[in-house]
C-alpha positions in Angstrom: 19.6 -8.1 -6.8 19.8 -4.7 -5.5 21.6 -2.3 -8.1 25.0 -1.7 -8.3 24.5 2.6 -9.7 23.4 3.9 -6.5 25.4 7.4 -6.3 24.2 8.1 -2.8 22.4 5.8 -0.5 23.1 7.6 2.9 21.8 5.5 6.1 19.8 7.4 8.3 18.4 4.1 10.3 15.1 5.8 10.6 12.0 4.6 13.1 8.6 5.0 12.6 7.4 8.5 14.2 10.7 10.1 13.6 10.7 13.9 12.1 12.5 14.3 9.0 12.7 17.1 6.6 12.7 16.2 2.5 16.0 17.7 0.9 15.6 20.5 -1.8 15.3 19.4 -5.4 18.8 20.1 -6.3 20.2 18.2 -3.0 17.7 15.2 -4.4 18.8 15.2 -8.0 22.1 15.1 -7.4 21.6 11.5 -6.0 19.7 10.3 -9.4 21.7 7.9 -12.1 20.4 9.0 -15.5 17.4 7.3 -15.2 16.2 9.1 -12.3 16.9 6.7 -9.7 18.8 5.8 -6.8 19.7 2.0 -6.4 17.1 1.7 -8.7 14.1 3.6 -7.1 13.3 6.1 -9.0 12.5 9.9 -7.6 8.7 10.6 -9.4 7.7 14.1 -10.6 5.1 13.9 -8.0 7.4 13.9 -5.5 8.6 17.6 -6.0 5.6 18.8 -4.4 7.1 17.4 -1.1 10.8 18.8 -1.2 11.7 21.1 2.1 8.8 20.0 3.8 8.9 18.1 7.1 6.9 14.9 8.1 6.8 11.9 10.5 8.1 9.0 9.4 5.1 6.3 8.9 7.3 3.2 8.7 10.6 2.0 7.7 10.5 0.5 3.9 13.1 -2.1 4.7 10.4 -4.5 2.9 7.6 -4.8 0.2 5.4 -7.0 -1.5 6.1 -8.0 -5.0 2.9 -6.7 -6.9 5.3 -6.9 -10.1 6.4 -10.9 -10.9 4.0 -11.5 -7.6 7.2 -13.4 -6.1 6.1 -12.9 -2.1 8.4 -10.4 0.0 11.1 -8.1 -1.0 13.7 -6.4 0.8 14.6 -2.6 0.2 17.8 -0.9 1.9 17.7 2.8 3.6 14.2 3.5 2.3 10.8 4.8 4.5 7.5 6.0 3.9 6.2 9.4 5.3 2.6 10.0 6.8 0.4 11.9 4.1 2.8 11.4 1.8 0.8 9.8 -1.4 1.5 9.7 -4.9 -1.2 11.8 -6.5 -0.4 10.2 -10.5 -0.5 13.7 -11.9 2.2 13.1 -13.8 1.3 9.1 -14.8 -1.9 9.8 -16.6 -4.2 11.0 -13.4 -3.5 6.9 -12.3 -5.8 7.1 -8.6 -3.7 4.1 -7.1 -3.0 6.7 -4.5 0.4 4.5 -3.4 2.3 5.4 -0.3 5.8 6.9 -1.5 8.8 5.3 -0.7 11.4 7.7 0.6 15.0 6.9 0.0 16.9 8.1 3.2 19.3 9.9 0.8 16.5 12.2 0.3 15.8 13.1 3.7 17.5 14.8 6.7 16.7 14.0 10.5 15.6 17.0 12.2 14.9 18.2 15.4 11.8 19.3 17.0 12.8 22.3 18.3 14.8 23.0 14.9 12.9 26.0 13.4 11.3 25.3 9.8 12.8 26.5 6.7 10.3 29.1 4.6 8.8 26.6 2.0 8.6 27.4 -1.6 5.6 27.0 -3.8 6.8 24.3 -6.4 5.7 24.9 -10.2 4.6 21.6 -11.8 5.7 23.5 -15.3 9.5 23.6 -13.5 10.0 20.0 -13.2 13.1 18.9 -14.5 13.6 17.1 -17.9 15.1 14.0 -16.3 12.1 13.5 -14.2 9.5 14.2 -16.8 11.3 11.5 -19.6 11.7 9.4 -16.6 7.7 8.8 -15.7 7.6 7.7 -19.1 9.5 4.0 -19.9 11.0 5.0 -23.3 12.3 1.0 -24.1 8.4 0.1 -24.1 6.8 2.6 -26.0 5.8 1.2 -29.3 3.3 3.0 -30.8 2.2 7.0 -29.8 -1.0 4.7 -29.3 0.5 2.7 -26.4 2.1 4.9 -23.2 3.8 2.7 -21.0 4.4 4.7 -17.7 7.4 4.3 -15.0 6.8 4.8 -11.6 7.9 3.3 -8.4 5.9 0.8 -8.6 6.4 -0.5 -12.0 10.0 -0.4 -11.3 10.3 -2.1 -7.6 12.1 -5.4 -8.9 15.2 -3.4 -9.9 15.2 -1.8 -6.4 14.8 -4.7 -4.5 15.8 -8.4 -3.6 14.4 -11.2 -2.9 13.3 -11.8 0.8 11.8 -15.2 1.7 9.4 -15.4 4.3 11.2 -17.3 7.1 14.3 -14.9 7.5 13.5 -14.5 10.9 15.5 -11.2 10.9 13.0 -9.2 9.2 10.6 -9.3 12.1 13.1 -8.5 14.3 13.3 -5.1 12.3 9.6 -4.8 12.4 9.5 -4.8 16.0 13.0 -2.3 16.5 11.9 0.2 13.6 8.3 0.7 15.3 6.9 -0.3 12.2 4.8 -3.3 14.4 3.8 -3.5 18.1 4.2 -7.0 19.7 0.3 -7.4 19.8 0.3 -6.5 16.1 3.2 -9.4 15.7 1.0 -11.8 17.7 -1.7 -11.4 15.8 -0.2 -11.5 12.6 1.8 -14.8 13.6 -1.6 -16.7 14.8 -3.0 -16.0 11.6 0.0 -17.6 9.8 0.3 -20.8 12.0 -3.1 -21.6 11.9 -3.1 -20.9 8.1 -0.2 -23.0 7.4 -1.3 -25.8 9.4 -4.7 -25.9 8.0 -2.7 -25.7 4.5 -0.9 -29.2 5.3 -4.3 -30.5 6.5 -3.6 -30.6 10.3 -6.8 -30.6 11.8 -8.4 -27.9 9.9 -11.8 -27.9 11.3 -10.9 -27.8 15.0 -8.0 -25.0 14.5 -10.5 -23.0 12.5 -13.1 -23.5 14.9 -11.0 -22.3 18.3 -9.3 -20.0 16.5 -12.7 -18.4 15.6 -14.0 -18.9 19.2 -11.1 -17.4 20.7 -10.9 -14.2 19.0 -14.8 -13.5 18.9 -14.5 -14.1 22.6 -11.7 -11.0 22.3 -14.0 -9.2 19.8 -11.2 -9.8 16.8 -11.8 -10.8 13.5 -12.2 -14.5 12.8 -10.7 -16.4 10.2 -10.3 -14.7 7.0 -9.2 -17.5 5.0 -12.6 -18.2 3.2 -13.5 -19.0 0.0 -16.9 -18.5 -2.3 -19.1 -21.0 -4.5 -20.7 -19.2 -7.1 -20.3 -19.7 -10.5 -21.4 -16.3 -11.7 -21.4 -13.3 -9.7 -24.1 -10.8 -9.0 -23.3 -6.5 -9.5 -26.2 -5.7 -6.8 -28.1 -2.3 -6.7 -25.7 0.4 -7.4 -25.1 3.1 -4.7 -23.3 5.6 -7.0 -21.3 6.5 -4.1 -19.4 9.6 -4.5 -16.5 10.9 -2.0 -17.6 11.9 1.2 -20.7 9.8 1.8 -20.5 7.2 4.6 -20.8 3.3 4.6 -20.7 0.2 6.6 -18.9 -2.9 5.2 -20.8 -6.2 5.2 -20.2 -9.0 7.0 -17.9 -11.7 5.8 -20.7 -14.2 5.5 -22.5 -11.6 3.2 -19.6 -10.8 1.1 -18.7 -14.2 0.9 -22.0 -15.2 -0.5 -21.2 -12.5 -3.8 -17.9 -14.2 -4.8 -16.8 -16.9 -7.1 -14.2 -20.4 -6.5 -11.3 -17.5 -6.4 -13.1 -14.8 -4.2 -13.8 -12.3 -7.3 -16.3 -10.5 -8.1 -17.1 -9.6 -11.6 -12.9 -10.0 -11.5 -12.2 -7.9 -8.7 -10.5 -9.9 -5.8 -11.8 -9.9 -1.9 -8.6 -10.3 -0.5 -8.4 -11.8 3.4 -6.9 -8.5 4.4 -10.5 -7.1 3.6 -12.2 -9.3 6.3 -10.4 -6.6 9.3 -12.2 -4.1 8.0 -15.9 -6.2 7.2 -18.4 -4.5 9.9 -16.9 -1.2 10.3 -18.1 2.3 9.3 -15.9 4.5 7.1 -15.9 7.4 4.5 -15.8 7.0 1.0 -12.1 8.4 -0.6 -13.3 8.2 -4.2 -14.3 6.1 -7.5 -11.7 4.4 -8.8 -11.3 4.2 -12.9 -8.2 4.0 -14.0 -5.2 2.8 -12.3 -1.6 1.5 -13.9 -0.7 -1.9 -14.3 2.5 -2.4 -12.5 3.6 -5.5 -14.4 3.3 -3.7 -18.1 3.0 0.1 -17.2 0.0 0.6 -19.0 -3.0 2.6 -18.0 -6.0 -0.1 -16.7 -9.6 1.3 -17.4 -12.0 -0.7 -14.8 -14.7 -1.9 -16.7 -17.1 -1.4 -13.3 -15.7 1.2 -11.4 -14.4 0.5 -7.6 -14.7 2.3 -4.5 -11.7 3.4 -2.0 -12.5 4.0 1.7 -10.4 6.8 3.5 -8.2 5.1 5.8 -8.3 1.4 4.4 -5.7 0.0 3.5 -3.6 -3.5 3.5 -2.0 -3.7 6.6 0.1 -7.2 6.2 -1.3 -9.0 9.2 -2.2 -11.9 7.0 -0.8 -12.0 3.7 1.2 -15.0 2.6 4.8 -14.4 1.9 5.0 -11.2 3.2 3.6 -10.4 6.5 3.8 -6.9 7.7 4.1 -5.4 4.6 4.0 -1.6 5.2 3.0 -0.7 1.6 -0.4 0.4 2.9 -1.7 0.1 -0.5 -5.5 0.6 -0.8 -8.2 -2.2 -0.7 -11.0 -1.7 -3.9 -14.2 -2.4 -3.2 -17.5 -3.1 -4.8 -20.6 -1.2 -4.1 -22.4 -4.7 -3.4 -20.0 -4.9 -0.2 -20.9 -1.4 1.2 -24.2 -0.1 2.5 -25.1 3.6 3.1 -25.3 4.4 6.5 -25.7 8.5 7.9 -22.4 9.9 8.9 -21.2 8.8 12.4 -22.4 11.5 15.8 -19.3 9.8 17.5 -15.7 10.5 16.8 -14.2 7.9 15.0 -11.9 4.8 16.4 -8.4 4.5 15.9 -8.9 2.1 13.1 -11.0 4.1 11.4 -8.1 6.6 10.8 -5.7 6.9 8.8 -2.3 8.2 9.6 -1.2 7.8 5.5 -3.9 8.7 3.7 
């Protein structure tokens, strides 16, 4: 249920590529409840770093995906997300989720092109106020100095949210008017779920799969990501020791599939179908990933085998279950046993090989 202690939650009805301007500090805080928040989202010490500047809008956040309870889709009112506008966890414990800020419309103000910039000031992260420095920090699940149980956005998206089952047809009307999805995108994304559900029920599996597959390697397009692996224990592969910058290639489906376990993990971390768009394309490496929060408990997660992050890759909710569309963008984490080295690209890079959020 969404909360009832918004004090401001101005509706700007916001489309994806619109120009916006983030409100001052003072403008921002005097939206927050005393935790921080408006209708439950709360405004991160990270976020300061952003206030008077001006950026496209990357989607409208009128939806989610519950990585909390893990419920399917949630709906969010008045909220967006900007291009480049990443959370960089410097004040969660260095977390290097890297998630895609959500934007409460409050926050922002529409702004014209030819509306001259204001003169920026340089924020100082010692200046951040009190209420957003206690507020990064749950203080109702703290119970040792030992154990530091963090509150961020996404740790706290269930109190700014409601539930939003997957056949309100009225969501994908909004994707489609907000610009957050083109119709080809909405196609896609449909065909993926018909023939999944379908093949769920056990209507014909084989032959859906099988034209499915033929018709889209006819178009060039990814074939059906819904696969699954057989192995009981799973192999770590010559490491890479990838560091940021270097270049890779993502294997084939067939050759990541042939790493994975009966639940698609290896050594615990999950291929997820949204990985197979990306299986045969060539992209730069972001970074290493170590340590990242658990949104369910707030705690800081140490990977035992650290994980790699591609610039530019990133869910894009064309085939998730429950929750198509999602425009989250949250990173995919990949093994080094997926990638292979390849020399950095002489061509410029495709469409999809960018990132407009990173």
């Amino acid at each position: 249920m969404l909360s009832s202690h918004t004090i401001s939650d101005q509706a700007l009805n916001l489309r994806a590529g619109e120009l916006v301007e983030i409100r001052s500090e003072q403008e921002i805080l005097a939206t927050l409840d005393e935790d921080g928040a408006n209708g439950g989202l709360p405004f991160m010490p990270e976020m300061l770093a952003f206030c008077g500047r001006r950026f496209r809008v990357y989607k409208r956040a009128h939806k989610s995906c519950d990585t909390v309870h893990k419920t399917g889709g949630i709906k969010m009112a008045n909220a967006v997300h900007l291009v480049d506008a990443r959370c960089d966890g410097s004040a969660h414990g260095g977390c290097e989720a890297g998630c895609l800020l959500f934007w409460k419309e409050a926050w922002l103000r529409r702004v014209r092109e030819s509306e001259p910039a204001k003169v920026q000031t340089v924020w100082s992260k010692m200046a951040c106020p009190e209420l957003l420095r206690k507020s990064a920090v749950h203080p109702a699940r703290v119970p040792t100095q030992e154990t530091i149980r963090y509150r961020c956005q996404a740790t706290e998206l269930p109190r700014a949210t409601a539930s939003l089952p997957w056949w309100k047809i009225g969501q994908y009307v909004e994707d489609v008017t907000s610009g957050n999805v083109g119709m080809r995108q909405l196609a896609r994304g449909a065909g993926y779920s018909v023939v999944r559900q379908l093949a769920h029920i056990g209507i014909g599996y084989r032959v859906l799969v099988a034209f499915y597959n033929w018709f889209h390697r006819r178009r060039g397009a990814t074939t059906f990501p819904f696969k699954s692996g057989t192995l009981d224990k799973t192999p770590a592969g010559e490491p890479l020791n990838l560091v940021p910058g270097e270049w890779v290639r993502v294997k084939s489906v067939d050759q990541i599939m042939g790493t994975l376990d009966k639940r698609n993990r290896n050594r615990g971390l999950h291929f997820d179908p949204e990985m197979t768009l990306f299986c045969g394309g060539t992209y730069q490496v972001l970074k290493r990933v170590t340590h990242i929060i658990d949104e369910r408990s707030g705690e800081m997660l140490t990977f035992g085998n650290s994980c790699i992050m591609l610039d530019g890759v990133y869910c894009r909710g064309e085939t998730t279950e429950g929750r198509l569309f999602c425009p989250r963008a949250i990173y995919a984490y990949w093994r080094e046993i997926w990638l292979e080295q390849v020399p950095a690209p002489s061509f410029p890079l495709s469409g999809s090989q960018k990132s407009a959020t990173r």
